[in-house]
KERO-227611 format. One record per residue: x, y, z of N, C-alpha, C in turn. Coordinates in steps of 0.001 Angstrom, whole numbers, plus 524288, in hexadecimal, padded with zeros to 5 digits. Example, Ala and Ser with C-alpha at 12.3 -4.5 7.8 and 13.67 -1.06 7.14 Angstrom:
833867E9C681E788300C7EE6C81E78833907F31C81E78
832327F73681BA8835667FBDC81BE4832648001E81EBE
END
This chain:
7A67B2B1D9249F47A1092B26824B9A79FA82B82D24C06
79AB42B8CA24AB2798E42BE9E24B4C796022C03A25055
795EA2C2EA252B57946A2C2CC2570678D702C5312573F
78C312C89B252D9785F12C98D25449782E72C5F125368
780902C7D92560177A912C2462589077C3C2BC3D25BE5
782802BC7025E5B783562B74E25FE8784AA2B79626684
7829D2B44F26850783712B4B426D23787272B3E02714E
788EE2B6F0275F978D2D2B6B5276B278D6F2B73127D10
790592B5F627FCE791AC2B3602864C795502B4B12860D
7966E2BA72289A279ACA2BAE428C7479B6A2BAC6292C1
79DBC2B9112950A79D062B82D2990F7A0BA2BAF329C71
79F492BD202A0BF7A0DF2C4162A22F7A2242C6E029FD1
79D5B2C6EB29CD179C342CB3D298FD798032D01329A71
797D82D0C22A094795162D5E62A0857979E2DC4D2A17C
79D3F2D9982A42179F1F2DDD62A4E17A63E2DDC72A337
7A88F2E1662A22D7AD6B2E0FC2A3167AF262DF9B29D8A
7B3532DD3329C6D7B58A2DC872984D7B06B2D782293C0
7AE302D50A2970E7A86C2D1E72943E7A6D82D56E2923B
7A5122D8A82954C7A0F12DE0F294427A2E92E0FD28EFD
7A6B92E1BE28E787AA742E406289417AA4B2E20628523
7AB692DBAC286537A94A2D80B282487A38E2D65D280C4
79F9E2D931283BE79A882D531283457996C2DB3A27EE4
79B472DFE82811E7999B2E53827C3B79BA12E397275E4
7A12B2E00D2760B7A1B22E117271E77A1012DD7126EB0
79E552D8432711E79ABF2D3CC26DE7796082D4A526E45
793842D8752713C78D4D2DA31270D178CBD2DE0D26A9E
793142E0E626AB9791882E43726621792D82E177260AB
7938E2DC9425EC3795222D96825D1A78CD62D5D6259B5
78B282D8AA25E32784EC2D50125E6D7849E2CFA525FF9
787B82CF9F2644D786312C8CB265817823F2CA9226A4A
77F7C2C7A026C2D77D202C6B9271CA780982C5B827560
780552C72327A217844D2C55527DDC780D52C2F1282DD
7840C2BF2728364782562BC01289FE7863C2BE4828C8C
7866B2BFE029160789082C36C2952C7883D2BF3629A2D
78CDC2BD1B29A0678D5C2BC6F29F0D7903F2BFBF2A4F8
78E202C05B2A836790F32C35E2AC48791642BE9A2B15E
7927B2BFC92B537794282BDB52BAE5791552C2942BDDC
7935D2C64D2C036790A62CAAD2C20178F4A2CF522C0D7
78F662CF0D2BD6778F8D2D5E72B8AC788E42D5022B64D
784E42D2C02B942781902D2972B5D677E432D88C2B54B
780EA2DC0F2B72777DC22E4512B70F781452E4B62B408
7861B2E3762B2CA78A272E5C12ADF87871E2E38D2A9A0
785832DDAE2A91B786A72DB032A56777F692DBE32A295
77D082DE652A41A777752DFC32A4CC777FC2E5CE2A153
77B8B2E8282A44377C072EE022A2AF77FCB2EE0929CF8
783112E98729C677852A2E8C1296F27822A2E83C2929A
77F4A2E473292B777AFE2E1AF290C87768F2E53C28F5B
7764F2EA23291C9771632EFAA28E817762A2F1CA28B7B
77C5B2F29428BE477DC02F56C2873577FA02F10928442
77FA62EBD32837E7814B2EB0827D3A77DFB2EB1727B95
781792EB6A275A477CFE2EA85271DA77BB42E5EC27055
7755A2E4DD26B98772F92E13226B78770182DEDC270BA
76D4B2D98727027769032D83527303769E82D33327390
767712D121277C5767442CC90278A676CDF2CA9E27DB0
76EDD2CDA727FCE773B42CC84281B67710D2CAD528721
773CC2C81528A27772852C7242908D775BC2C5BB292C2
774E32C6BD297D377AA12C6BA29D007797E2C0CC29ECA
77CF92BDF429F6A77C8D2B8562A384780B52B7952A8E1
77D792B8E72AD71781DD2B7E82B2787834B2B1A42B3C8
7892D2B2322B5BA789E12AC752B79178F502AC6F2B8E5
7910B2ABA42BF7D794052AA092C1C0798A22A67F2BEDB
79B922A6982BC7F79FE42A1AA2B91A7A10429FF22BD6C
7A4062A2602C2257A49129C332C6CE7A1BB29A372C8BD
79EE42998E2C7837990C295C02C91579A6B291652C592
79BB328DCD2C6D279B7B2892A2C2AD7952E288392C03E
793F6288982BAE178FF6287D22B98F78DD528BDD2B5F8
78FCA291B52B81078D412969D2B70A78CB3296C42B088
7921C296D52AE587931F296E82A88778F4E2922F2A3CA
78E6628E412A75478C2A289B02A46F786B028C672A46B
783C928EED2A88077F472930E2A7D177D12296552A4FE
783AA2992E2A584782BC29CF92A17C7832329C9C29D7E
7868229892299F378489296A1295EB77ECC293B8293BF
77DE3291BE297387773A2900C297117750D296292962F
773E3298B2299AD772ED29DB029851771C329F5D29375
7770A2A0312921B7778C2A2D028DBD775592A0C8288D8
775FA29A522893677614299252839F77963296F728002
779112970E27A1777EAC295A12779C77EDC29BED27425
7853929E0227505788752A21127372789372A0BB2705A
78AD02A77126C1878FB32A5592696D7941C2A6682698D
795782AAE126C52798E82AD5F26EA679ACC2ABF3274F6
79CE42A8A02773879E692A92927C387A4382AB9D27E35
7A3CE2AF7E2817A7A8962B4122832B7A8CC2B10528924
7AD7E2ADDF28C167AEED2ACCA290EB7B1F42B19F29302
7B0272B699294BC7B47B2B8A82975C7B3192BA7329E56
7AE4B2B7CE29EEE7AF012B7F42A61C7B3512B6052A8A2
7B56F2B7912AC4C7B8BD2B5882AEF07BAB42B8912B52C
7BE352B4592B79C7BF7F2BA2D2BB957C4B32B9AF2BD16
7C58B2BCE82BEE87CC302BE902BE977CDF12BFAC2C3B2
7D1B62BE182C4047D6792C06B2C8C37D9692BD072C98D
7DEDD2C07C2CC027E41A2BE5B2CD5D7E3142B9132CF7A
7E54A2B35C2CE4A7E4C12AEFA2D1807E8A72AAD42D056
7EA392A9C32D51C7EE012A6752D5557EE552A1252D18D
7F0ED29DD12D0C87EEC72998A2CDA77ED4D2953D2D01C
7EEAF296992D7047ECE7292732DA347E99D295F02DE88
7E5CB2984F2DB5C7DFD0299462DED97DDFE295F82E014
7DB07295432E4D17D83B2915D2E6F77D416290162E2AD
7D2D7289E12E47F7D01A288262DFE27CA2728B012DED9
7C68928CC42E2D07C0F728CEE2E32F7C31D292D22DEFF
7C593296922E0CE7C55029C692DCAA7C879297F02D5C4
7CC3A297712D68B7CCE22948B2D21E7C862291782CE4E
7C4F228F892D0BF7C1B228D0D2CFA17BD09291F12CBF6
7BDA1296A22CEFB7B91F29ACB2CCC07BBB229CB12C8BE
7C0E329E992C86C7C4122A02A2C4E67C33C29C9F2BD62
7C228297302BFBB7C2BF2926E2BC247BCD12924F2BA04
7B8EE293EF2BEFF7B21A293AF2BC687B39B297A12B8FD
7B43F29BFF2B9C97B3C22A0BD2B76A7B3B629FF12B29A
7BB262A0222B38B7BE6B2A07E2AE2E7BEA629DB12AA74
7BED5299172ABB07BEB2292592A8A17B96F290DA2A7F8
7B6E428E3A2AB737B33328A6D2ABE27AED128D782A99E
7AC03291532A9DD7A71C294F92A9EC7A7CC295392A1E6
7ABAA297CA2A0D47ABDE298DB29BA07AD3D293A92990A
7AFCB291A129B5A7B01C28974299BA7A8D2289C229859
7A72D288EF29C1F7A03E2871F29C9679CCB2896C296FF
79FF6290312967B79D5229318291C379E2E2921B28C2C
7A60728E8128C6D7A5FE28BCB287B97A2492872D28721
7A2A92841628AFA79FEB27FF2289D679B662809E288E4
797302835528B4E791F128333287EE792E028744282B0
795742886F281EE7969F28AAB27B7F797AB287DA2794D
79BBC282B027AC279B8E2805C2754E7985927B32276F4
794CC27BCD2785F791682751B2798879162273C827411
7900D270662743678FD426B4726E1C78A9626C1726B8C
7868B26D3A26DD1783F926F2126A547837C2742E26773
78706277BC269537874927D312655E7895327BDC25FBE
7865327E9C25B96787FD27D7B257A7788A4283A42560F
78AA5288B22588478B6528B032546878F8328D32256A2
7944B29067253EA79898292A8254FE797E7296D225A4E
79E8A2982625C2D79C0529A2D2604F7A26229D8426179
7A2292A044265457A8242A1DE268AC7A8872A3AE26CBA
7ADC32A22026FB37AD772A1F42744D7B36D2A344275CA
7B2702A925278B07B7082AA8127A617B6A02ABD927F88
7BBBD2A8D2282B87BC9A2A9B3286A67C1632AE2A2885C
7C0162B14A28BF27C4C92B48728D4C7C6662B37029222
7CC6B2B1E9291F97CE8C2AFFC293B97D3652B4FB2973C
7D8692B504296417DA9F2B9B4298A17E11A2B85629767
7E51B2BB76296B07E90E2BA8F294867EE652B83029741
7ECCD2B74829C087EF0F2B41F2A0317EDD32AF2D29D63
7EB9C2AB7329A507EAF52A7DA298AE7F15C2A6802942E
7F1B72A966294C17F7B62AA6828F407FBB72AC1729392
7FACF2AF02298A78006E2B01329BE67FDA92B0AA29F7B
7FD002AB872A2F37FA442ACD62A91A7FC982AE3F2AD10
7FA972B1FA2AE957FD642B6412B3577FCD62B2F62B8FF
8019A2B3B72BB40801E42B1A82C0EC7FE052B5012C377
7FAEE2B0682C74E7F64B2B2572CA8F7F0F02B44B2C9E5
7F1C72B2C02C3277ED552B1872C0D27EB032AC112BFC5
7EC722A9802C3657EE1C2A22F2BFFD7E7822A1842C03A
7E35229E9A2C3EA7E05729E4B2C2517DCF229EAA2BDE0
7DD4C2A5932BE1A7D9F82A82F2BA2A7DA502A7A32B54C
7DFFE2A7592B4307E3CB2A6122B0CB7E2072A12E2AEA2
7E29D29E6A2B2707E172296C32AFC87DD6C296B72AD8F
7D7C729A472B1227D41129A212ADDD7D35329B8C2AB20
7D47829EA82A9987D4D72A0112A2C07D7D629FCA29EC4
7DB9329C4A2A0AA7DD7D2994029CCE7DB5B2949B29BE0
7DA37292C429EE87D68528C8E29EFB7D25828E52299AA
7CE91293DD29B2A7CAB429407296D17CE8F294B729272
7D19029868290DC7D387298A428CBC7D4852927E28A71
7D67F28F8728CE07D8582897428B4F7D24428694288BB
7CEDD287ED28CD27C9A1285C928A217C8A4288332852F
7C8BA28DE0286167C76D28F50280907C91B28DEB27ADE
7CECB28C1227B287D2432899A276867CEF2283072777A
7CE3F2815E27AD07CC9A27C4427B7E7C78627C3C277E1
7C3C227F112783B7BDAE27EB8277747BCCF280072721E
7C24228442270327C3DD2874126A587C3422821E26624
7C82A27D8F268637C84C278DC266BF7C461276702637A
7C212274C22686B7BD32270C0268A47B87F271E826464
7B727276F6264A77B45327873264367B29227D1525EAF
7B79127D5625CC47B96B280FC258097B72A27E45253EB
7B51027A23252757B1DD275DC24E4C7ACE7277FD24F93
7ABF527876254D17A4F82792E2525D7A4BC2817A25309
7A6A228464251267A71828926250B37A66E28BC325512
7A91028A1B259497AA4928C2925EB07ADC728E6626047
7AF00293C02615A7B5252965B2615C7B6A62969A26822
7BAD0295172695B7BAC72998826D4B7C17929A9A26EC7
7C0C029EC4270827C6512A24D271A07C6BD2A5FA27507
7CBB92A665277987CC022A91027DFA7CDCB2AFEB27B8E
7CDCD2B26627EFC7D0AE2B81E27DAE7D22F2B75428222
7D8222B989283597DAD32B990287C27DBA72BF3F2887A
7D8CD2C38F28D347DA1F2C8B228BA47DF952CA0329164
7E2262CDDB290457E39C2CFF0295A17DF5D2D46C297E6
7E3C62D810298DD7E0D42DAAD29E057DCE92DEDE29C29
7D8B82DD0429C977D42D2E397299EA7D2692E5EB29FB4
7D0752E5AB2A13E7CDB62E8B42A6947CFB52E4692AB9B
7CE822E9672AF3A7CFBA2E80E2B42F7CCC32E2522B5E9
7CED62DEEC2BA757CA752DC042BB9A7C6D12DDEE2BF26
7C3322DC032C0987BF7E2DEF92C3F07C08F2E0432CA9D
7BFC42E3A42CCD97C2492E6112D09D7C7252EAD02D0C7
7C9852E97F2CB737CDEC2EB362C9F07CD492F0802C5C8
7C88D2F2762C66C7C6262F5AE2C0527CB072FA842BE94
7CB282FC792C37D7D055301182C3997D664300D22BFBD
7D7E42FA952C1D77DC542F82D2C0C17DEBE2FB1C2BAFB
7E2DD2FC7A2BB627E67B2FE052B58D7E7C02FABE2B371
7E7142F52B2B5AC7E9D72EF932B47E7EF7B2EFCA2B237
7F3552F4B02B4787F9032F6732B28E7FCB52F04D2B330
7FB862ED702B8657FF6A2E85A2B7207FF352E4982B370
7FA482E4402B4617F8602E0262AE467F94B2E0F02A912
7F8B22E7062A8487FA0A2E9682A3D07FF192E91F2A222
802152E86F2A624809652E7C42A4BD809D32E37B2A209
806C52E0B12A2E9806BE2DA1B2A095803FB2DB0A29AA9
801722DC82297AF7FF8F2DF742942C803A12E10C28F70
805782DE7128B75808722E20F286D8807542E71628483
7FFA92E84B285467FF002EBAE282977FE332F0C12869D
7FE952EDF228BFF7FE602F113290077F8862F2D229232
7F5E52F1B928E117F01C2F51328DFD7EB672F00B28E95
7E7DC2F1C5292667E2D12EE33293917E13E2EA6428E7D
7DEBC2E80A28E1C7DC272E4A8288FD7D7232E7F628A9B
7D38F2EA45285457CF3B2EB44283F47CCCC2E8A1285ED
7C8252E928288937C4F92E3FE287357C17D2E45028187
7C0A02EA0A27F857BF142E82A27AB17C10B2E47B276A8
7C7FE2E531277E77CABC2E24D2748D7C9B52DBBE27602
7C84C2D96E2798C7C8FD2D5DC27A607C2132D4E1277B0
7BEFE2D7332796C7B9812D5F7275ED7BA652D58127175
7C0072D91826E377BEF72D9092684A7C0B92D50726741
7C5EB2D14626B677C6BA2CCB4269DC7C2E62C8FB268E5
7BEA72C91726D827B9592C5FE26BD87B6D42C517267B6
7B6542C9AB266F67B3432CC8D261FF7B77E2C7D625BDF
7B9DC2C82525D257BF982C6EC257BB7BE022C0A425959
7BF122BEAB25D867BEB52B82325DE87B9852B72225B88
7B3572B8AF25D537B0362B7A325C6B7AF932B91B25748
7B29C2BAB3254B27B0D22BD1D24DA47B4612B83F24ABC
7B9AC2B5CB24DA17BBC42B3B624ABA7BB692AD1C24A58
7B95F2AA79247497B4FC2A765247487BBC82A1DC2469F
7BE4F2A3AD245577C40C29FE1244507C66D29FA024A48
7C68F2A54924EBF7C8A22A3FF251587C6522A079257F8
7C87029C8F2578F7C862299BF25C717CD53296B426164
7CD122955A265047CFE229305268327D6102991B269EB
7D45729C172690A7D8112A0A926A1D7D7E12A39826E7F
7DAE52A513271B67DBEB2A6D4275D07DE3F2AD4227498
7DC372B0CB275547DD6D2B56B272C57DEF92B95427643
7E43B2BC242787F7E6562BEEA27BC97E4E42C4ED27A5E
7E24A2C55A27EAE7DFC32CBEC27DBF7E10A2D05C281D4
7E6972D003282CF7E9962D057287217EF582D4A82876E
7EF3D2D87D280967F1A52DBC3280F37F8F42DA6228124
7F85B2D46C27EB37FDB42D1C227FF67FFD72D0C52840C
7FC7E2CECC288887FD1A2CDC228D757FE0C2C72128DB8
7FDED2C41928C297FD532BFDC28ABD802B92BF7428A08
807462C2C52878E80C4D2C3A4284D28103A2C37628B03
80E9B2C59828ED2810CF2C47729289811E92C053296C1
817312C1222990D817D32BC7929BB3818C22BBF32A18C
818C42C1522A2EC8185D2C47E2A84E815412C5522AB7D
8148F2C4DC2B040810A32C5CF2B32380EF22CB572B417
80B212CC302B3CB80B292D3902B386807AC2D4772BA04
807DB2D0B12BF26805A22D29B2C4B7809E52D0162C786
END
């Protein structure tokens, strides 16, 4: 698929590693739907420097049960859909259920809601849909279990929906990245322990992980793939905290 003139939903896509990716499918000429959670002055102030026209920001809570089914109303029908909202931190695998439960809107259920109105039964024209997922899905780290499950659960949907759905010209496929930037609170961080866990030793781009985008959405053969963008981190079998 070519990406100018087609429309496209990324979702926390105003700031941060979205934000990286929404520059380098804006310069591509697609339109972008921008979804944020609370970044709507980032995601406002993004939105005067890309390029091309027609782009707009959409806010919406993912643990809110409901929010995502909205924002797809919202938006419309895509042709491009990018899942990479999510939220992160250390968690046991037996967190209490009510945070478990937000972990699962987030991560699972919210971008579940964004496949499903992508591929409703009445769309008739091709489309793709990548979810980013994280490389704990291939070697899940102790005390990450939650976070972990949930995004492996999507990854599992994503091969599930690849299936089903690969007859009527519907792609979709996960990128699994490791460690690019700090998480939030953490901006300072050298991320030196995590990095031990790392073959190449060195952060993942996030451009590099956009250019993976960039490569799925051009390659019209590939579907149901799970793609490690993680510097050979995935290769390990060690706990690195």
């Amino acid at each position: 698929m070519k990406l100018n003139g087609k429309k496209v939903l990324i979702t926390g896509g105003a700031r941060r590693i979205g934000a990286v990716i929404a520059r380098h499918i804006a310069e591509q000429g697609a339109v972008l739907m921008l979804h944020c959670h609370n970044g709507i002055a980032e995601g406002e102030k993004l939105l005067e420097e890309l390029p091309g026209t027609g782009h707009r920001i959409f806010q919406a809570d993912f643990s809110i049960p409901g929010a995502a089914e909205k924002l797809a109303a919202g938006c419309g029908e895509v042709d491009v859909l990018i899942n990479n909202a999510s939220i992160y931190a250390r968690t046991p695998a037996d967190l209490p259920e009510a945070e478990s439960r937000r972990y699962f809107e987030v991560n699972f259920w919210s971008p579940l809601a964004l496949m499903r109105a992508f591929a409703v039964p009445e769309r008739s024209s091709e489309g793709v849909v990548i979810n980013i997922v994280d490389q704990e899905i291939l070697r899940p780290a102790a005390e990450n279990g939650i976070y972990a499950v949930s995004r492996k659960a999507l990854a599992d949907a994503t091969l599930a929906f690849a299936l089903e759905h690969a007859c009527r010209g519907l792609r979709f496929n996960a990128v699994a990245p490791g460690p690019m930037i700090p998480p939030p609170g953490l901006e300072h961080s050298t991320m030196s322990k995590v990095l031990k866990s790392v073959p190449t030793g060195k952060r993942i781009a996030p451009e590099d992980l956009a250019a993976t985008l960039l490569y799925i959405i051009a390659n019209d053969s590939l579907t149901g793939a799970v793609i490690p963008v993680d510097g050979g981190q995935h290769l390990k079998n060690y706990e690195y905290l």
